[in-house]
OpenMM code with the backbone's topology and positions (N, CA, C; nanometers):
from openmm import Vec3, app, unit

residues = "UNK UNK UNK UNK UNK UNK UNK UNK UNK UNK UNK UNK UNK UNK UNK UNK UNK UNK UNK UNK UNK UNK UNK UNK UNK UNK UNK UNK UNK UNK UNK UNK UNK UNK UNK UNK UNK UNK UNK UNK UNK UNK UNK UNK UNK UNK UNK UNK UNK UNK UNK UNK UNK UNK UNK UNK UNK UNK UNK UNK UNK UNK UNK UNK UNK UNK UNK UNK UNK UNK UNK UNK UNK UNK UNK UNK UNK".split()
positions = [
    Vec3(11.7963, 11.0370, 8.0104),
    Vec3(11.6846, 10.9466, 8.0321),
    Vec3(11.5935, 10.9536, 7.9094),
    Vec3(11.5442, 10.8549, 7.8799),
    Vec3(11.4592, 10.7931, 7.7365),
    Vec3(11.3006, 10.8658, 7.7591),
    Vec3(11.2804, 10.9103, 7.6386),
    Vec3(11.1189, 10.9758, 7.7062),
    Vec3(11.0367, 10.8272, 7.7523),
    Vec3(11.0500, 10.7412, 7.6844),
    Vec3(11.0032, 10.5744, 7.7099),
    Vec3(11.0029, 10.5655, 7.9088),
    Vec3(11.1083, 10.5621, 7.9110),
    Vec3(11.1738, 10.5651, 8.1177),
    Vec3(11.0663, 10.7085, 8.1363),
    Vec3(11.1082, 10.8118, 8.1061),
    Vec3(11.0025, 10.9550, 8.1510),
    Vec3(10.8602, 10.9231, 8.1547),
    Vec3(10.7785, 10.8531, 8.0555),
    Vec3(10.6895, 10.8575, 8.0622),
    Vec3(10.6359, 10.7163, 8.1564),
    Vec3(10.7382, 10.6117, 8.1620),
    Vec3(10.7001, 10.4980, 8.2841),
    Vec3(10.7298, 10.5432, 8.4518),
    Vec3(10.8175, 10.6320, 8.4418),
    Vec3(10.8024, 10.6826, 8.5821),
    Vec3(10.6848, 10.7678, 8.6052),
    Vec3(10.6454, 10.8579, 8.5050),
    Vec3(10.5492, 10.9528, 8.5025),
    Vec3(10.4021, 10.8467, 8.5719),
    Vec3(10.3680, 10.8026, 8.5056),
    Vec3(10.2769, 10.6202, 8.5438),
    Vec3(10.3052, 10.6119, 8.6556),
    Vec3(10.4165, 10.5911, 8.7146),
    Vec3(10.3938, 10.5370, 8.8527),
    Vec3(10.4069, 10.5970, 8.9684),
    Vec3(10.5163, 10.7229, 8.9360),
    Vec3(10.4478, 10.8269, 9.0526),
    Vec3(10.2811, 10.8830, 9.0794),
    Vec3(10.2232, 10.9214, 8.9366),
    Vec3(10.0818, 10.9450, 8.9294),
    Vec3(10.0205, 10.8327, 8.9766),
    Vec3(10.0182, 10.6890, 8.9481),
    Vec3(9.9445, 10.6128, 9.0491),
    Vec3(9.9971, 10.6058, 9.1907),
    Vec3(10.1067, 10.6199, 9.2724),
    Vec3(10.1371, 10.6217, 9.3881),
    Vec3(10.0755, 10.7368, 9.4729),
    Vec3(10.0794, 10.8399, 9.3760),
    Vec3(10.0127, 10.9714, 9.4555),
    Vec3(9.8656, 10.9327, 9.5083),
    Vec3(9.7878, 10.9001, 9.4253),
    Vec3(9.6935, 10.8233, 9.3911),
    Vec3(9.6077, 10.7228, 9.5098),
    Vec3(9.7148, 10.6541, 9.4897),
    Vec3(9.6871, 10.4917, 9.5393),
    Vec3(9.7015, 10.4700, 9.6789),
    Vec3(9.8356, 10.5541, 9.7686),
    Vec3(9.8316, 10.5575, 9.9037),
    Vec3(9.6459, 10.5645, 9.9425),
    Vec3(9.6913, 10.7658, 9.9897),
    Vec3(9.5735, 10.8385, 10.0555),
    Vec3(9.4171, 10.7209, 10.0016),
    Vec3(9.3848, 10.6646, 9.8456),
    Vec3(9.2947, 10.6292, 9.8435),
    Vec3(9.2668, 10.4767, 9.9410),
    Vec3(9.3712, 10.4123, 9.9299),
    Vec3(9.3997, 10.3156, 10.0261),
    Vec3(9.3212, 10.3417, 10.1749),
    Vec3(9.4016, 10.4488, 10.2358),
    Vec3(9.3558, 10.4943, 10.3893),
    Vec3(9.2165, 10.5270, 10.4036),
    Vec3(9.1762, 10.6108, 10.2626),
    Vec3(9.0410, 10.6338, 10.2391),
    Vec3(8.9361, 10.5373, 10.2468),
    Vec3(8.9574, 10.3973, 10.1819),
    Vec3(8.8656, 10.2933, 10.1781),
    Vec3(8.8983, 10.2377, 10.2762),
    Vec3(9.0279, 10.2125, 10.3731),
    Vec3(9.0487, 10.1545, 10.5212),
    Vec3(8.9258, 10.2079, 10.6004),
    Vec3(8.9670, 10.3668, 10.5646),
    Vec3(8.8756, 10.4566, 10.6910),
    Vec3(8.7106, 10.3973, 10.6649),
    Vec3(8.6988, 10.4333, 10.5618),
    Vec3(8.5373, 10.4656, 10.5118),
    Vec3(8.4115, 10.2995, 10.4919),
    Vec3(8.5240, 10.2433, 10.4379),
    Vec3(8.4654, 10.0862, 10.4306),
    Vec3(8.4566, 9.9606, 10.5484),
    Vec3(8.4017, 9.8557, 10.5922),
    Vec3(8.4555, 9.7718, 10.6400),
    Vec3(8.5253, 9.6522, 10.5633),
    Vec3(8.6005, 9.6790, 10.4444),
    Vec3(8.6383, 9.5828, 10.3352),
    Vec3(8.7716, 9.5131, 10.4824),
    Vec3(8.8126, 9.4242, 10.4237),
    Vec3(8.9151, 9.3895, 10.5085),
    Vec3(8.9988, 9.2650, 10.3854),
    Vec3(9.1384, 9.2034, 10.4388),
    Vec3(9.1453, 9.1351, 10.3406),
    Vec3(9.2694, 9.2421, 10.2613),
    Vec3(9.2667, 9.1125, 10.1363),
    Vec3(9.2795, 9.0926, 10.0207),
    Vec3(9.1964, 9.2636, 9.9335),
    Vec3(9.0566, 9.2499, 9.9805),
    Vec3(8.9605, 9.3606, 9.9350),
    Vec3(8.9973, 9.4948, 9.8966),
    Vec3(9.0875, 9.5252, 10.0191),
    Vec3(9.1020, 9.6740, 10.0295),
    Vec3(9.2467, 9.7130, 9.9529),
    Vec3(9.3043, 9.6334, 9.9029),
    Vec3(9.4514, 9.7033, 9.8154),
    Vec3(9.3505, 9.6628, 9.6853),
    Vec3(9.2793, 9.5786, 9.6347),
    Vec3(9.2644, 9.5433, 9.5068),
    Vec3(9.1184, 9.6332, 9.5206),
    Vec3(9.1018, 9.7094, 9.6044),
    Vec3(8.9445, 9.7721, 9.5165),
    Vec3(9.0231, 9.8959, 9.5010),
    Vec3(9.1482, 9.9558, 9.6238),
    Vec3(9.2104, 10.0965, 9.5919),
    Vec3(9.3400, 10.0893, 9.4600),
    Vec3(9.3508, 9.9988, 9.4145),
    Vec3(9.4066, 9.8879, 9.2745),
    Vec3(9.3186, 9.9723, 9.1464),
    Vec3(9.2162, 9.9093, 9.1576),
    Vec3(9.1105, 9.9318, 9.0768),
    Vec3(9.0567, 10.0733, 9.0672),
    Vec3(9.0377, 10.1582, 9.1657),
    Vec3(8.9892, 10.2852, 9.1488),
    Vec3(9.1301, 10.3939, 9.1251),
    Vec3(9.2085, 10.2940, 9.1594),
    Vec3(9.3639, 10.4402, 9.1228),
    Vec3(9.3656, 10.3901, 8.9910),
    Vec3(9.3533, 10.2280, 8.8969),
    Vec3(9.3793, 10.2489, 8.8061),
    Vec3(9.2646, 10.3524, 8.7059),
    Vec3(9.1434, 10.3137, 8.7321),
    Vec3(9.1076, 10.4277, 8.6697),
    Vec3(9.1115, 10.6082, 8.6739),
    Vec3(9.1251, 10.6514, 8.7709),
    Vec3(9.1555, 10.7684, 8.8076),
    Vec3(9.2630, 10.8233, 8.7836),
    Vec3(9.3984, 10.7514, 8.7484),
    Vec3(9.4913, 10.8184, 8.7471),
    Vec3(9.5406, 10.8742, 8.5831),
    Vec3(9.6206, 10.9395, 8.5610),
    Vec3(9.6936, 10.9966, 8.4129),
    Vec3(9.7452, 10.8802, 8.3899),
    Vec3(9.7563, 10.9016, 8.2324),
    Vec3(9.8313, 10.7516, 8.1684),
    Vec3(9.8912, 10.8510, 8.0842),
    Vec3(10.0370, 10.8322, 8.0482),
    Vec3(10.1331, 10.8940, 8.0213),
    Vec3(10.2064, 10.7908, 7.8938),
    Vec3(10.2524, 10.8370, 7.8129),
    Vec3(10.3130, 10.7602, 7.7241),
    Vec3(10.3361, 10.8117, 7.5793),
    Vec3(10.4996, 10.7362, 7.5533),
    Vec3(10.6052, 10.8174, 7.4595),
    Vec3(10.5646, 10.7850, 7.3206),
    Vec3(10.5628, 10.8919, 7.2453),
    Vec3(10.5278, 10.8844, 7.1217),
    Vec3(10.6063, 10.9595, 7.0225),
    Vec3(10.6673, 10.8712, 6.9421),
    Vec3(10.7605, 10.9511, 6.8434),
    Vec3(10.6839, 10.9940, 6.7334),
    Vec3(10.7124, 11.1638, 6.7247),
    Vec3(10.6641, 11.2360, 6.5789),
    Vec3(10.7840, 11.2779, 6.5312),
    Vec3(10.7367, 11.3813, 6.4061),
    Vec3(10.8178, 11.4234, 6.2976),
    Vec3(10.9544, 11.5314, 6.4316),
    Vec3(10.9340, 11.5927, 6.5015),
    Vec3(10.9894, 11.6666, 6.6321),
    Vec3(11.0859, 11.5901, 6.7054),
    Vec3(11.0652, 11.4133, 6.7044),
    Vec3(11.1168, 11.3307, 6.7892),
    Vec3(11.0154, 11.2814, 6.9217),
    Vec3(11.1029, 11.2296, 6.9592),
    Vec3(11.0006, 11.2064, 7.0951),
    Vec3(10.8994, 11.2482, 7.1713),
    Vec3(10.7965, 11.2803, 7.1895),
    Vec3(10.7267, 11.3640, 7.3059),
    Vec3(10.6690, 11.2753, 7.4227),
    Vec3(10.6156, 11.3362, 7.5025),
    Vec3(10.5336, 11.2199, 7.6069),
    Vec3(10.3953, 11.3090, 7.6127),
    Vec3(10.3012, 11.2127, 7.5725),
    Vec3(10.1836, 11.2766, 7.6024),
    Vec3(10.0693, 11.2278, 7.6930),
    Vec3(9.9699, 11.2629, 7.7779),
    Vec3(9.9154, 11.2285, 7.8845),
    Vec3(9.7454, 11.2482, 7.8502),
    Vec3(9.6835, 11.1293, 7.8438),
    Vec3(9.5595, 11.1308, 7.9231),
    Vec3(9.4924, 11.0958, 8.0027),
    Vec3(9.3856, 11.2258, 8.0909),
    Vec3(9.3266, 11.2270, 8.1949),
    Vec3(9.1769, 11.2095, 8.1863),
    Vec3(9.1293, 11.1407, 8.2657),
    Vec3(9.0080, 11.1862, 8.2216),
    Vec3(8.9101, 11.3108, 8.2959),
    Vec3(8.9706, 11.3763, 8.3991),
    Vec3(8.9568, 11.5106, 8.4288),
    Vec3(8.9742, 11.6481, 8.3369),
    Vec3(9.1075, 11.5750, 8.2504),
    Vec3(9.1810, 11.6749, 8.1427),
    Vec3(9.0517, 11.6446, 7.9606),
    Vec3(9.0648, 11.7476, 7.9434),
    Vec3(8.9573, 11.7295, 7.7555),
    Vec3(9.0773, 11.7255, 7.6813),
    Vec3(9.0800, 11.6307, 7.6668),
    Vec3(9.1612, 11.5687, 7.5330),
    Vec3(9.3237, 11.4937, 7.5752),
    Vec3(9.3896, 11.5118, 7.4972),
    Vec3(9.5463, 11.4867, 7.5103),
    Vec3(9.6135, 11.5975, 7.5214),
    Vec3(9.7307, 11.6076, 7.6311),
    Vec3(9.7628, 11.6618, 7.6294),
    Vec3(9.9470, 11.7109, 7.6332),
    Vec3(10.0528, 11.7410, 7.6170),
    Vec3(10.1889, 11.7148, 7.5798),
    Vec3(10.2418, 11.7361, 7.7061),
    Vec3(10.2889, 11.6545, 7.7492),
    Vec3(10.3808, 11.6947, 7.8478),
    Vec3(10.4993, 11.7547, 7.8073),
    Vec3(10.5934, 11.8592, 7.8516),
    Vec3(10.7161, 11.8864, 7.8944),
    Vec3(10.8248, 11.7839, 7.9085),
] * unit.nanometer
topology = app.Topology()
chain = topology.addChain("A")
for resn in residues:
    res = topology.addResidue(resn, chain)
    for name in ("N", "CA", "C"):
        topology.addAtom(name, app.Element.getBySymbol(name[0]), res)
């Protein structure tokens, strides 16, 4: 598998983890209804979550990730 594929799955498991529970969260907590409630838990997983992505150096490939919980960049494995 391509670090390119590694680091697009990496993306979308981290927003799925994400994006459920916050979903149920704004069901529970809000009266949004609608359309409202996937596109505001849309919007807050996209910012919250890791963004992951392949970058070729002198080493070859790596995948590196930023969070904004995490200080700085950091290499994934």
């Amino acid at each position: 598998m391509t670090p390119q594929t590694k680091a697009l799955l990496y993306n979308f498991v981290a927003f799925a983890i994400l994006y459920i529970p916050l979903y149920f969260l704004i069901q529970h907590f809000t009266d949004l209804s609608g359309l409202w409630r996937p596109i505001t838990a849309f919007v807050a997983t996209t910012i919250l979550s890791p963004k992951f992505q392949a970058i070729r150096t002198n080493d070859g490939m790596k995948i590196y990730m930023s969070w904004m919980f995490v200080k700085g960049v950091k290499e994934v494995k």
